[in-house]
C-alpha positions in Angstrom: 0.0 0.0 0.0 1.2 3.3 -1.0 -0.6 6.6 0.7 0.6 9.9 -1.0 -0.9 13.4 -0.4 -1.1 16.2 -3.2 -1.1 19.8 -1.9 -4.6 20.6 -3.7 -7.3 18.4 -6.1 -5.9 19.7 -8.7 -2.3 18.5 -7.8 -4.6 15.1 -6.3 -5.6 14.7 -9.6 -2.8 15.3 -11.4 -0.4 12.6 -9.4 -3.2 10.0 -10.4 -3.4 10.6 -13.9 0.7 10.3 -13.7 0.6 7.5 -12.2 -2.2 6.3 -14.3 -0.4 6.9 -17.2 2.8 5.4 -15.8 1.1 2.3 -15.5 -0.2 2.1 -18.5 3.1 3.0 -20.5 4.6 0.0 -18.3 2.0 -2.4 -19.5 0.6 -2.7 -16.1 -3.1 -1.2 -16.0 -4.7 0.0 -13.4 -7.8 -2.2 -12.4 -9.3 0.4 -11.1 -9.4 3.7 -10.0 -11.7 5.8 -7.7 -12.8 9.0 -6.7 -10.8 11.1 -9.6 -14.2 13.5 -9.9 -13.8 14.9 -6.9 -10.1 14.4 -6.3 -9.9 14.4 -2.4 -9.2 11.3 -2.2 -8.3 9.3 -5.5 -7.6 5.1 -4.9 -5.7 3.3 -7.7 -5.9 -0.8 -8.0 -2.7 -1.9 -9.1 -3.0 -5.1 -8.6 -0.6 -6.3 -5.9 -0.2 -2.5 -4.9 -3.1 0.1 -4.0 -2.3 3.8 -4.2 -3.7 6.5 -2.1 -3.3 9.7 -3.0 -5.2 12.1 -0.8 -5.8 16.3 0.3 -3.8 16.9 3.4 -6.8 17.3 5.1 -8.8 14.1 3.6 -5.8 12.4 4.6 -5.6 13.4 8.8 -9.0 13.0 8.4 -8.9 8.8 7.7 -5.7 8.4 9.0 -4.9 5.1 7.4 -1.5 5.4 8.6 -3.2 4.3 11.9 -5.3 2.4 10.9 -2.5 0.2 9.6 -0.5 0.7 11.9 1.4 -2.2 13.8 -0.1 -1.2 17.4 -3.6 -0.9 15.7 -3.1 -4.4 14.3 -2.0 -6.3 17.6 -4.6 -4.2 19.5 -7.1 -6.0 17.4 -5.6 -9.5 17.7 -5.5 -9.2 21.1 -9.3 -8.0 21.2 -10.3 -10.7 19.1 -7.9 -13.0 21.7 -9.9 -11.8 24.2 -13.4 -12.5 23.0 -12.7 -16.5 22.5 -13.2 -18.9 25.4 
């Protein structure tokens, strides 16, 4: 997973299509790609790699960093440790 942050949508937007395009030159098409119309938050399906691309502000708003995060991980192991008898 890749999480990248463009300073505006219009620089959101114009990382994706980059990348887009970079993919595409490289024979590797995206599968998919979301959210380019309203560019505050674009996802791209690579296959084996999915790229966020956010606003600075979408971004501290999801905080996938966190989400993702080791501690966030074992925190959720251990809750799901705890739940079984």
């Amino acid at each position: 997973m890749v999480i990248a942050s463009g300073r505006s949508k219009r620089h959101v937007n114009a990382v994706a299509e980059r990348l887009l395009k970079q993919l595409k030159d490289d024979g590797t098409p995206a599968l998919a790609a979301e959210g380019r119309e309203n560019s505050d938050w674009v996802l791209i399906d690579a296959g084996d790699i999915i790229v966020h691309v956010f606003r600075p502000e979408i971004r501290a708003l999801y905080n996938l960093e966190k989400m993702w995060s080791v501690e966030a991980i074992g925190a959720a192991e251990e809750q799901a440790l705890a739940g079984e008898d």
